[in-house]
N, C-alpha and C positions, 0 to 999 in steps of 0.2 A: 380485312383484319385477320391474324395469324385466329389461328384456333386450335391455338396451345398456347398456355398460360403459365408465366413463371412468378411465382411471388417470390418476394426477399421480405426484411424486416425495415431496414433502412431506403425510405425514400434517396438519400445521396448514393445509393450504388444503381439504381434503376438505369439512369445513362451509360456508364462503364459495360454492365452486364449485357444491355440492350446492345451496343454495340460489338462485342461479343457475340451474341449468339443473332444477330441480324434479323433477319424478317420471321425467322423460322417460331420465333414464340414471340407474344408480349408480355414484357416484362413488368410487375405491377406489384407495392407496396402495402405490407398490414402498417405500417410504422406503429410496429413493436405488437404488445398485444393487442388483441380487440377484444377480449373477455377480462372480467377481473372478478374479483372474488366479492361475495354479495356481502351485505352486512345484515343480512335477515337471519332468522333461527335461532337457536338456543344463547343469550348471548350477544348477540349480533355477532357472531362469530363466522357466520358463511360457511357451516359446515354441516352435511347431513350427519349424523351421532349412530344412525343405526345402521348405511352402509359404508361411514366414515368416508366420504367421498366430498369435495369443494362444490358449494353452492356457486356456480358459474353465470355472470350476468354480462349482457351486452354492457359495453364502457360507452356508455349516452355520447361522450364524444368523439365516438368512433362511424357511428351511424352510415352518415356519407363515405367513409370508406367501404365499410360493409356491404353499403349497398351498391358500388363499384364492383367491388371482388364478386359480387353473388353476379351484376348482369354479367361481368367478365367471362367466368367459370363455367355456366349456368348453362348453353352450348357449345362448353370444349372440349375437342377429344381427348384432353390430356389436359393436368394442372400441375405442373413439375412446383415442390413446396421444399425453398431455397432458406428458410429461417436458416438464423447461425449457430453450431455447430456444438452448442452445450444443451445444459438441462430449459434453460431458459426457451431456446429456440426451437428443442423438441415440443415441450410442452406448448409453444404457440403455434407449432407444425399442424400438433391435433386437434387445436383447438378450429385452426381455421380448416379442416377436412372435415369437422364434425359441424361450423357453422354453414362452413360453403355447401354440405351433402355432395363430396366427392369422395367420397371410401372409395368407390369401385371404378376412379378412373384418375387416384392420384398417383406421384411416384415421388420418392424423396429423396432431394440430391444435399449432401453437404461438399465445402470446400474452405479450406484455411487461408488462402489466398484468392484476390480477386483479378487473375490472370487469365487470358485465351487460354493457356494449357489446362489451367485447372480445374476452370468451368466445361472445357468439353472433356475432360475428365470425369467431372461427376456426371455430367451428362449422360456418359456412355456406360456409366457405375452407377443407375439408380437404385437407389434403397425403399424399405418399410420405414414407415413410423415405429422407432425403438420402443416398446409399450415398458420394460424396466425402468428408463431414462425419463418418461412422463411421471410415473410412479413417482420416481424420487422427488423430480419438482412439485408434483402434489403432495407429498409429506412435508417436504421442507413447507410450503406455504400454509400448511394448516398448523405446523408446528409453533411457524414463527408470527401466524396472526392469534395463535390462543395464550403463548406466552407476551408477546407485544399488546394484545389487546388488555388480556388483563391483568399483565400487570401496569400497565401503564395507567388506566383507571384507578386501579390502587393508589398508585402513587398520588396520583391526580384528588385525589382523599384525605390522603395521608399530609401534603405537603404544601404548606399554606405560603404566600406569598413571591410564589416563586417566579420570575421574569417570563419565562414561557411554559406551556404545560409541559408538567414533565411526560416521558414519555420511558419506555422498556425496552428489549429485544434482544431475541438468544445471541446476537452478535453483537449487536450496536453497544449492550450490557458489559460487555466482556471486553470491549474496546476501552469503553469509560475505566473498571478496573484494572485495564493495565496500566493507565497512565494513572489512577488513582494510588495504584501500587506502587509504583515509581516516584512518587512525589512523598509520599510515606517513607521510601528507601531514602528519599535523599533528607529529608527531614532526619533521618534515626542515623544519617550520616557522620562517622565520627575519623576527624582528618587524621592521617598518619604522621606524624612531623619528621622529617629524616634532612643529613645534607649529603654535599657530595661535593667532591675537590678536583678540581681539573688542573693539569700545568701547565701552563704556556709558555709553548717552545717558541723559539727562532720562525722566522716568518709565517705566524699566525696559526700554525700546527697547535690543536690541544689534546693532550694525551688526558686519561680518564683513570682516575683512580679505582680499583676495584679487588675483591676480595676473593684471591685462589682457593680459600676456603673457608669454612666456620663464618659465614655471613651474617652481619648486623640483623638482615632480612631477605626472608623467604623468595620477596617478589621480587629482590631486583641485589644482583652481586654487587652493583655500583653504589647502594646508598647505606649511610652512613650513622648509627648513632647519635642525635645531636649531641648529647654530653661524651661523647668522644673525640667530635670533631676538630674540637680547637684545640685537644691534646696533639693531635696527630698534626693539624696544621702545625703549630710552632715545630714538632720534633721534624718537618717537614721542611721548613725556612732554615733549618739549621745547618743543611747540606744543598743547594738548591742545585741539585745534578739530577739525571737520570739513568741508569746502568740497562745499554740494551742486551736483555737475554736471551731472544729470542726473535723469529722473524721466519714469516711461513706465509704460504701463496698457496690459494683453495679455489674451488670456483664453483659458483653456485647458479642453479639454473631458478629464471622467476616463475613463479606459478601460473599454470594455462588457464587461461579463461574462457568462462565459460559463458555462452550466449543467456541471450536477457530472458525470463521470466516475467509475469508484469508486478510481481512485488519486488523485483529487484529493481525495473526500469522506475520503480516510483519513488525506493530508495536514494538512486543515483543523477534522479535527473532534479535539476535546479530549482522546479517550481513545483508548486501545490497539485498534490494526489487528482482533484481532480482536471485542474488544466491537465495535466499527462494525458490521463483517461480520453479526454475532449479531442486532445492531437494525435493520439495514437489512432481512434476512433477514427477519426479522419481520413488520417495518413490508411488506414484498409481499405477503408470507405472508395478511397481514389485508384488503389490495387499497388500502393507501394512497400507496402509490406504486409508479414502474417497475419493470422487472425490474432488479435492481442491480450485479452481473455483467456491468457494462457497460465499454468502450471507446471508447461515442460520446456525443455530444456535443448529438448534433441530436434535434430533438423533431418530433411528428409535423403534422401542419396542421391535421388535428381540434385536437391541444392547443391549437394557437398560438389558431387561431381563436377558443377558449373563452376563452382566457387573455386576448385584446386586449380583448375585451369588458368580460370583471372588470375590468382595469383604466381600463379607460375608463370603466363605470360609480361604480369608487369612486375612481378619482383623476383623472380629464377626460380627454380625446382627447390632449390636449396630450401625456401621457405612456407614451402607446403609441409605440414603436417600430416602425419601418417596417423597418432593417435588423438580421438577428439574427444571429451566430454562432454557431458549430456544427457537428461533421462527421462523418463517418462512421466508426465505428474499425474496424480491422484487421477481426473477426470479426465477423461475421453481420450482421443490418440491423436491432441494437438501438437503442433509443433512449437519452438520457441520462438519468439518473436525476431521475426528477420525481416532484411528486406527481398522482394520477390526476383527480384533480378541487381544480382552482384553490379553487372556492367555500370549500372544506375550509380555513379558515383554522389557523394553528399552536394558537392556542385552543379553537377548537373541536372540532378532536382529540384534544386532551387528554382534553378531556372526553366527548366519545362514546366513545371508545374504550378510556376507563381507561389513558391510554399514562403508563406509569413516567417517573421523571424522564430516565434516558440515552436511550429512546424517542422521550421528549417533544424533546429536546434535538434529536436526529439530524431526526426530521422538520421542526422549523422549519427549521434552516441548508438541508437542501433545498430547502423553499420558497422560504421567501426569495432564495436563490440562485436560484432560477427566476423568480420573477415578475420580479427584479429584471433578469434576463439578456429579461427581453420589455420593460423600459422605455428611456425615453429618459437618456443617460448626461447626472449631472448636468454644470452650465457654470460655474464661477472665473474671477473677475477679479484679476486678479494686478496687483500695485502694487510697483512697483520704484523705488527710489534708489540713485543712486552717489555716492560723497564720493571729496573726496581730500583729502590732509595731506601737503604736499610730492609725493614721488615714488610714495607711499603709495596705494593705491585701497582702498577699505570699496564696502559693498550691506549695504542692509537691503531687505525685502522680506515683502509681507503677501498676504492672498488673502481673497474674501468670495464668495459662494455665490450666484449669481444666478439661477439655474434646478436646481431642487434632484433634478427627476429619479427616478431609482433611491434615494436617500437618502431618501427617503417613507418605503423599507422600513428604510435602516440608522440613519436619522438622522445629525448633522452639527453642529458648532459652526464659530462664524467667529474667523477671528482678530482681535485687535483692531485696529482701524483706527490707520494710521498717521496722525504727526503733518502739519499742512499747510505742507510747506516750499517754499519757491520758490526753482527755480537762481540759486544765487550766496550763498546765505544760508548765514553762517554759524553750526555748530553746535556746540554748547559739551560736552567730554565730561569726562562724572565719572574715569574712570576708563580705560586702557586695560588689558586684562591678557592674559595670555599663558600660554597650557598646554600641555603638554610630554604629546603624546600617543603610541602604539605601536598597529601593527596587530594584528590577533586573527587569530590562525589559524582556520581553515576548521572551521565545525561541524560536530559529530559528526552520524550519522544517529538520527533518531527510525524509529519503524516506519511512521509517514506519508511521511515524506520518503524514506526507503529505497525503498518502494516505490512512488512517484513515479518514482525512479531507474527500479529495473527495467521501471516504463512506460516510460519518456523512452526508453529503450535497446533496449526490444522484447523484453526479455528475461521470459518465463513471460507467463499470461494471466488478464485479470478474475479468474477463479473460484479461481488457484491463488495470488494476492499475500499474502493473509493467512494462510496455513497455510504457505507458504515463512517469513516469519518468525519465525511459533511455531515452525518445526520447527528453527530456528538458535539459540532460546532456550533450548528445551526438552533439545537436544542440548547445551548449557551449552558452546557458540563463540561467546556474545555473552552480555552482561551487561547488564539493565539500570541505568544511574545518575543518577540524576536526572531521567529521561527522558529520556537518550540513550545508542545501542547503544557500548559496548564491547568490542571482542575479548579473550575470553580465553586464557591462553598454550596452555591446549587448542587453542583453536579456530585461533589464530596456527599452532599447530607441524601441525597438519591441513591449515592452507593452502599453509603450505610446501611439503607432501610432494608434494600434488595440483600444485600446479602445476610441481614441476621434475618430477614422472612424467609428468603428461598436459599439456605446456602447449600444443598444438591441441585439446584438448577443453575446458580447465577458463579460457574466453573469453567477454567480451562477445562478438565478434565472432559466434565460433562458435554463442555459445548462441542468438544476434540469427537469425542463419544458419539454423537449424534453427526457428525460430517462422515464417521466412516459408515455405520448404519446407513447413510444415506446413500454413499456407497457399493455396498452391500446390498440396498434397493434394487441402484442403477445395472448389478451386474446378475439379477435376476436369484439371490441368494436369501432376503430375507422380504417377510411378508408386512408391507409395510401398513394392513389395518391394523394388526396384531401392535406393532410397536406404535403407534396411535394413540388404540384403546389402552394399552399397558401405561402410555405419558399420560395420560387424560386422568384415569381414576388415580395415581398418585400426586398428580398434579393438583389437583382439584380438591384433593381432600385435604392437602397439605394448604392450599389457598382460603380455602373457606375457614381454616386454623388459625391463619395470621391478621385475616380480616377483623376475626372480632380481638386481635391481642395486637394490633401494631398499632401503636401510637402517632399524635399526631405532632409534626415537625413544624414550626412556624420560623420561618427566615428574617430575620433581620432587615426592618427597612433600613433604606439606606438614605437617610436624613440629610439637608442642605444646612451646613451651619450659616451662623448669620442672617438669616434668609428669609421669612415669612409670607404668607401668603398675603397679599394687598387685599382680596375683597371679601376674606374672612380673619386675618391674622394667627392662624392656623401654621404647623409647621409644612414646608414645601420640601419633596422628595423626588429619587429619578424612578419613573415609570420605564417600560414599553411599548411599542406598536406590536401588537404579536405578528404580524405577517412579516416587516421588515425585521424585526428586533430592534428598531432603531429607539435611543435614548430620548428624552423627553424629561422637561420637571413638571409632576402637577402637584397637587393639594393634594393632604395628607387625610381632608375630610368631603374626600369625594366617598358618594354622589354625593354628597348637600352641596358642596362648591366644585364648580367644573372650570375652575382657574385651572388656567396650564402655558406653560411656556415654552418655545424650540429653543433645545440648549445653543443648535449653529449660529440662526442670528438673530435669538435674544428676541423676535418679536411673540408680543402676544396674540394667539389665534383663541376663533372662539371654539367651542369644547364640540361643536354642533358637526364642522368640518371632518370630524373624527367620531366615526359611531361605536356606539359600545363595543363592538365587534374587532375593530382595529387595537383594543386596550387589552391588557391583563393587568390581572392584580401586581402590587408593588412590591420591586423587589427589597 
């Protein structure tokens, strides 16, 4: 057996890695942490108060690993410690040097991709454990278990019949009010009614009425006063020609894009935040692409370099880009998520690699998004006319593809060519017509564009977006309907309470506030017991205020019409299972009656089947 030891976090890279670096270490998994945070002390908070430091406990079902990693380690001349590449992976790095008793003969390697160059890369670039970067994940966790613990107990007080325990969190918090705030926005939504008139030319052409100056409205030249619009239609029917005045040819270059992020990959790809998470995860996991826990944007110059090539060899020089975007994000000096090797076309990953259809799906949009963010942006010629009809102005307007660019990858249709009019010519119209349109209120969030938001805003990090919105689902304060989040009155009457008890804590600002500090931790600037003890006594003093002043919330059961109970005639209501959240009707005079019935098929089970434990009070 080698006698050099590599750990990683993920048992699925142990094969990949191990093959990689061959006989010369064995490669061996924490999966994930093996300490967590205690619930003993002040509170059950897990935290010592006088050197502000996390009460840290073996995780009981970790054991049998631990005591793998300790025989492993325990005569090795070296423990190379492979956790992944953020605060998360630091803080597990130190955790298992200080479980295993290797300070004095670990080395710490990171890497963004799981490739042969990368890993003998870091191999040959071992590191320290970053003691800033632990720091900060020790802040964040006691931050987020004294404002999650208690407020969530508050709640859990305060808020009577609610479908699951409610629960808190500096992030998860601020998730619920965005979409609480948005539902609010669309509620206090007040439609704009406007029209607009189009005239239909000769072979399907429609030219567009619009305003050279002194506009109806601000937001848009083209719309139209309604109490104007049927004036101007009749004085409009009255001549039904068009007078071309003008006619000009521009060309416009489309915007370069830019490589994926993972709150943008969660934005643009088709399915739920965490399926993404689950595929990407994977797709690294197998070495097909970057580390995906990312915040930036930029790629490395080995990539670039590889990548100008590929595409110079299959689509000409012409289509290599000289200038790229891309930037650095908040944490650590990751890259953006790419794939590790260009060559790897979305085809032929498929098929090497047996990648499932959501798999397959997630790694082309990457790609693609990559190669295309190293091409040149395609170029539009744009073709404009103006008419006029008395006082009247019309544009019609077309575009054609002259340099197609980055569309290699996405493809592209032209519009059809316009007709060849020459100023002064008159043009004959079928038809002019007129429609009576309203604006739409502001869309709901999806779990892509949500946490987009929480990016845009600084609020929570890479690793924590997708489990912030499972845990606002799952906690039944959002709903999904059609693919878009709605607040439920649970979750509404939960955000109420939090923000008139804590509104300095329960903030974008705030929360924004506390990701840079945290920041500012990792890059060795600020002293993070100091900002601890400074949250704690303002915290606390502010909590033990609201405790005796916030009132308590009782929800709404939600009563079965027509309906009674058979073996007490009592009214019958829809319960939960707290572990599934799954729906159930029982008796409104439980305990004395443990009638209950499954809403799927309507048989009755006895109450015995389902232990207190499985129930919560009624929503």
């Amino acid at each position: 057996m080698s006698n050099k030891v590599l750990i990683v976090e993920s048992p699925n890279k142990v094969k990949t890695i191990q093959k990689y670096v061959g006989d010369d270490y064995q490669v061996l998994s924490s999966v994930g942490h093996i300490l967590k945070l205690s619930t003993s002390g002040k509170s059950g908070l897990g935290i010592n108060f006088e050197t502000w430091e996390p009460i840290m406990i073996q995780d009981s079902t970790k054991s049998k690993i631990i005591k793998e990693l300790k025989d492993a380690t325990k005569d090795a001349d070296e423990v190379l410690i492979a956790t992944d590449p953020d605060r998360e992976g630091e803080a597990i790095a130190r955790n298992l040097i200080d479980t295993l008793k290797v300070e004095n003969k670990y080395k710490r390697i990171k890497y963004n991709e799981i490739t042969k160059d990368a890993i003998e890369y870091a191999l040959n670039n071992p590191l320290t454990i970053d003691e800033n970067l632990v720091n900060a994940q020790k802040t964040r966790r006691m931050l987020d278990r004294i404002i999650g613990f208690r407020l969530s107990e508050l709640m859990k007080r305060k808020v009577k019949n609610s479908p699951t325990n409610p629960s808190a969190g500096r992030v998860q918090s601020i998730a619920l009010k965005l979409v609480c705030d948005k539902e609010n926005e669309i509620e206090a939504f007040i439609p704009i009614k406007y029209s607009k008139i189009d005239a239909q030319l000769q072979e399907n052409y429609i030219a567009n009425f619009y305003y050279a100056k002194d506009s109806d409205f601000s937001e848009d030249n083209t719309w139209i006063k309604p109490e104007k619009s049927l004036e101007i239609l009749n004085n409009l029917e009255k001549n039904k020609t068009l007078k071309v005045t003008n006619y000009k040819v521009s060309q416009r270059k489309e915007a370069q894009i830019i490589p994926f992020k993972q709150s943008i990959l969660y934005k643009e790809a088709k399915y739920s935040a965490s399926t993404v998470q689950h595929s990407a995860q994977k797709l690294f996991e197998q070495g097909l692409i970057s580390y995906p826990r990312t915040d930036s944007t930029r790629m490395s110059n080995a990539f670039i370099t590889k990548a100008r090539e590929y595409i110079s060899q299959v689509y000409g020089k012409e289509y290599v880009a000289n200038d790229i975007k891309g930037f650095s994000g908040d944490q650590d000096a990751h890259e953006a998520i790419r794939p590790t090797d260009i060559y790897l076309t979305p085809e032929e990953a498929k098929s090497k690699n047996n990648l499932n259809e959501i798999d397959s799906y997630i790694y082309t949009i990457i790609y693609n998004k990559t190669i295309s963010s190293l091409m040149i942006v395609p170029i539009r010629e744009i073709y404009h006319y103006d008419f006029v009809n008395g006082e009247y102005n019309f544009k019609l307007s077309s575009s054609k593809v002259i340099f197609d660019g980055y569309y290699k990858i996405y493809g592209y249709e032209n519009a059809k060519p316009l007709p060849n009019y020459q100023i002064g010519d008159i043009v004959p119209v079928e038809n002019f017509v007129k429609f009576d349109k309203e604006t739409q209120p502001p869309a709901r969030y999806n779990d892509g564009s949500l946490i987009k938001m929480l990016d845009d805003i600084k609020v929570g990090r890479p690793s924590t977006f997708a489990s912030t919105v499972n845990v606002i689902k799952k906690r039944m304060f959002v709903e999904t309907k059609n693919g878009a989040l709605h607040p439920t009155e649970f979750g509404k009457t939960v955000m109420q309470k939090l923000l008139k008890g804590f509104p300095d804590t329960i903030t974008e600002e705030y929360t924004a506030s506390v990701e840079e500090k945290l920041d500012s931790i990792s890059e060795g600037v600020e002293n993070y017991k100091s900002l601890l003890k400074e949250f704690w006594d303002k915290f606390n003093e502010n909590y033990d205020n609201v405790t005796q002043t916030m009132e308590i919330s009782i929800l709404p059961q939600n009563y079965i019409e027509d309906e009674v109970c058979p073996l007490c005639g009592n009214k019958l209501l829809y319960r939960y299972t707290k572990t599934k959240k799954q729906k159930f009707i029982g008796c409104s005079n439980f305990p004395a009656c443990k009638y209950l019935k499954n809403i799927d098929d309507k048989k009755r089970r006895s109450w015995k089947k389902y232990s207190s434990k499985s129930t919560t009070s009624v929503n």
